[in-house]
Each structure stands twice: as C-alpha cells, then as structure tokens.
C-alpha positions in Angstrom: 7.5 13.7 -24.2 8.2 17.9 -24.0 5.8 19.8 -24.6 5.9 23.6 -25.7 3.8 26.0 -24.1 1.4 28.0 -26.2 0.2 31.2 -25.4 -3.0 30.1 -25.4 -2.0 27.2 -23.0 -0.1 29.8 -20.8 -3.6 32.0 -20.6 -5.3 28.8 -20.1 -3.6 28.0 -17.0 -3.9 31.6 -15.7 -7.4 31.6 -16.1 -7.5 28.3 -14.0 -4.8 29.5 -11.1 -7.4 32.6 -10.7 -10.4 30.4 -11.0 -9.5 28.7 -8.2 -8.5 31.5 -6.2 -12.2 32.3 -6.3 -13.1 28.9 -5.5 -14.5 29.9 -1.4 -14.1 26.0 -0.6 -10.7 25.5 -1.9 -10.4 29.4 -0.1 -11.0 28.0 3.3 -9.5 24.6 3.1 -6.2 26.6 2.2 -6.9 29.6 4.8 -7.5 26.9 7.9 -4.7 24.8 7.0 -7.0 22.0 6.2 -4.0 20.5 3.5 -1.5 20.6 5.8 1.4 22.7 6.1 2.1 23.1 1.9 -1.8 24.1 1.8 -0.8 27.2 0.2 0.8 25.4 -2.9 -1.9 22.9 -3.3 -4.2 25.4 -5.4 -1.2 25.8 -7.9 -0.6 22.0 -7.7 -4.4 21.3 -8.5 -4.2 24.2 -11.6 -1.0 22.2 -12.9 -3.0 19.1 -12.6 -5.7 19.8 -14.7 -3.7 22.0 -17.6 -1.6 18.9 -17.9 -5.0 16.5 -18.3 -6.1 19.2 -21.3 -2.6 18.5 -22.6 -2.4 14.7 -22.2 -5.5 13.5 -22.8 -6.1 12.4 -26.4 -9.7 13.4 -25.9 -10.6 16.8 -24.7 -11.8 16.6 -20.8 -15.5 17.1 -20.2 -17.3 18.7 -16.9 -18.0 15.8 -15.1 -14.2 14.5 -15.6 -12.9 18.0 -14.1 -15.4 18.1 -11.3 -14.6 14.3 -10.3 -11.2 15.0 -10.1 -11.5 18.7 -8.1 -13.6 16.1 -5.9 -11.3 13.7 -5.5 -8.0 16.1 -4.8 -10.3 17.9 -2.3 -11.0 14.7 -0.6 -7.4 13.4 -0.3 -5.4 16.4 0.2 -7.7 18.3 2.4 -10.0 15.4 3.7 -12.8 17.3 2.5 -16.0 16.0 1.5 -18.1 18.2 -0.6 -21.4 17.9 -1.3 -22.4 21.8 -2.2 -22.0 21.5 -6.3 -19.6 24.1 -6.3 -16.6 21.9 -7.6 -19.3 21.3 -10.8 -19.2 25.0 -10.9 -15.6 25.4 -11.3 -15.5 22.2 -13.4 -18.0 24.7 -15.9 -16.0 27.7 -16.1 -12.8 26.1 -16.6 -14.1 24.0 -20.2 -15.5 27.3 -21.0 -12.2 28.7 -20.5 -10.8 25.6 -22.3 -13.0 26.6 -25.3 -11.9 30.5 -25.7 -8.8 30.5 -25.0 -8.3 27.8 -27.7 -9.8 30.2 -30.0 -7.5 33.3 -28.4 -10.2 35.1 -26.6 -9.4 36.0 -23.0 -12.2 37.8 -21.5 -13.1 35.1 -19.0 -9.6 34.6 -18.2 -9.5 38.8 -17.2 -12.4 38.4 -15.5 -11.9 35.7 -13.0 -8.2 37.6 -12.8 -10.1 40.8 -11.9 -12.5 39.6 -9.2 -8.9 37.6 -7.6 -7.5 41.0 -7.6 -10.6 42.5 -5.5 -10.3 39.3 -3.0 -6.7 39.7 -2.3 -5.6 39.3 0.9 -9.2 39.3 2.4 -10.4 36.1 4.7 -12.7 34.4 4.8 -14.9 34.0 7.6 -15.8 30.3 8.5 -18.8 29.7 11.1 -18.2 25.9 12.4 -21.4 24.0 12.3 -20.9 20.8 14.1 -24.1 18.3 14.3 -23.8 15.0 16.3 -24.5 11.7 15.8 -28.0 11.9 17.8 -28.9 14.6 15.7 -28.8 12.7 12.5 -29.9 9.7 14.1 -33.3 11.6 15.1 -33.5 13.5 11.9 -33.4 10.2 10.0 -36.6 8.7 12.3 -38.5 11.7 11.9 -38.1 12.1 7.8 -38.9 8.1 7.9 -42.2 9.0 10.1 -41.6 7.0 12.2 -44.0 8.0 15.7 -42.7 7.1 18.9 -44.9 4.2 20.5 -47.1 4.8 23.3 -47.6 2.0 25.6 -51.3 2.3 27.0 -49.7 0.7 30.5 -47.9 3.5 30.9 -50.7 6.0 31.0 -51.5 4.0 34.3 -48.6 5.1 37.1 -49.3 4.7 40.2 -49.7 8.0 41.9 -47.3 9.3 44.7 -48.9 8.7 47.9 -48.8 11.5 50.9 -47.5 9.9 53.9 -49.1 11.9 56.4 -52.3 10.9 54.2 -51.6 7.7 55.6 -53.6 6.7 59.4 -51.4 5.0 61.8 -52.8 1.7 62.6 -54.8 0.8 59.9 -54.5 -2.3 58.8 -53.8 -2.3 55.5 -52.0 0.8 55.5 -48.7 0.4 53.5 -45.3 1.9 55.9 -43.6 4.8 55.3 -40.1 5.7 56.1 -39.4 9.2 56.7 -37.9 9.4 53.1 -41.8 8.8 51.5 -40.2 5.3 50.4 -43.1 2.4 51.1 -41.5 -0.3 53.4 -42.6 -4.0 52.0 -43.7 -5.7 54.9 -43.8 -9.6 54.6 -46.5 -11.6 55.7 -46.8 -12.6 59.1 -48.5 -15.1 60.8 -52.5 -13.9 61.0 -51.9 -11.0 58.2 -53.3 -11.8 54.7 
C-alpha cells in the first residue's frame, strides 16, 4: 500500500525529527555512541517509526502507546533503561503535535525547530554515576528497617592482657611469647 505524503504529514514528521533532537536522553545515548556505530541515524529511524504508526494504524496512537514504544526502541537499540518519565514527555508533545498539525497549525512544530536550532552542535555533558551492588543491597535493608542484631555475648571480649603485667612464676600465670600470643600449656602431671 503507497501512501502520499500530505503537508501536514510532512510537518508532522518535522516536528517529531526536532522533538527528538531535544530529547537530552536520546541526546546522550546518540552523543556516547550508546547505539552503536549508526547511532546518529537511529533518531531519524525512531521519527520514521512513529509517523508510519500515525499512518498505519486504523486507530489514532495514544500517549502511552508512543511512550511504550520510545521505551522499548531505547531499550533495544541503545540498551537503555529509562526510568526518568521523560519518554512520557515526548510521547505528550508528539499527539499534541499529531492534533495541530492535523488541523494545519504549526506553532509547536516552529518551536521545537527553534530551540533544535539553539542546541546545535552543543554537547552534552554526561557525569557517570555508577552504584554497586552492595550499595543497593544496604539501601534495600535500611528502607526495610531492618537493625543489625547485637549479640549480648559479644559485648563481653576478653580484654588484651599486658605481658609484662604478667609475674614470672606464678602459678597460674598464662605464657607469653614475645609476640603477646598466650602459649596453651597442657596439663601436666600435679598441675590442675
């Protein structure tokens, strides 16, 4: 099946190719190289991908259907999970975009094209914040409030015993090498 472009499907997909450009996630996943070596195609790719679900679908795509998939193409082509609602954020501006350029307006479409043209050629700059495991593992024990147990037996170590403290020749003196370890002495004949 061929389809024609309209001009409002042409500004359609313009406004989409810049609202993506705007998008700072799909920014950096294209700016480190996160999709590989096409990563600079993939943001026309994705805008292609989701003029062509306006134009197939026999019912008109809503939010979450746009978000699920900006989810699922960020996951699989630049094994990125998000979780900072931002892709619901793009998924809203492009139906509102869906809904005036249908009726011919394009003042959103100018505007996201505007604030691309400001952005141009300036990076991003990406601070890595790497947690490990242990991290989440003690974070999770503390929000469950969980308290560490304290074993009463352990309040009751033996101190550390001076050596020189020690008098040579009493009897029941425990033996000290020169290291301050205690020497156990086996029971002799006559000692108890």
């Amino acid at each position: 099946m061929e389809t024609t472009e309209t001009p409002q499907l042409v500004l359609f997909a313009r406004g989409v190719i810049a609202r993506l450009a705007l998008w700072s996630t799909l920014r950096i996943a294209v700016q480190e190289n996160w999709g590989g070596p096409d990563a600079k195609r993939k943001p026309t790719w994705i805008a292609s991908m989701i003029v062509d679900s306006f134009e197939a679908e026999s019912e008109q795509p809503d939010e979450q259907y746009i978000e699920e998939m900006l989810l699922q193409i960020m996951a699989d082509e630049f094994e990125a999970v998000l979780e900072d609602d931002s892709a619901a954020s793009v998924a809203k501006d492009i139906i509102g975009m869906w809904i005036e350029t249908k009726e011919g307006k394009d003042n959103t479409v100018r505007k996201f094209e505007g604030l691309v043209d400001k952005i141009k050629g300036k990076r991003i700059e990406v601070k890595e914040n790497v947690e490990s495991d242990e991290s989440d593992d003690e974070d999770w024990e503390d929000a469950e409030g969980e308290e560490d147990y304290v074993d009463d037996e352990d309040n009751n170590v033996p101190q550390l015993v001076e050596h020189h403290a020690l008098q040579p020749g009493c009897r029941n003196a425990p033996v000290v090498d020169d290291d301050g370890f205690t020497l156990v002495q086996g029971k002799g004949k006559g000692r108890r």
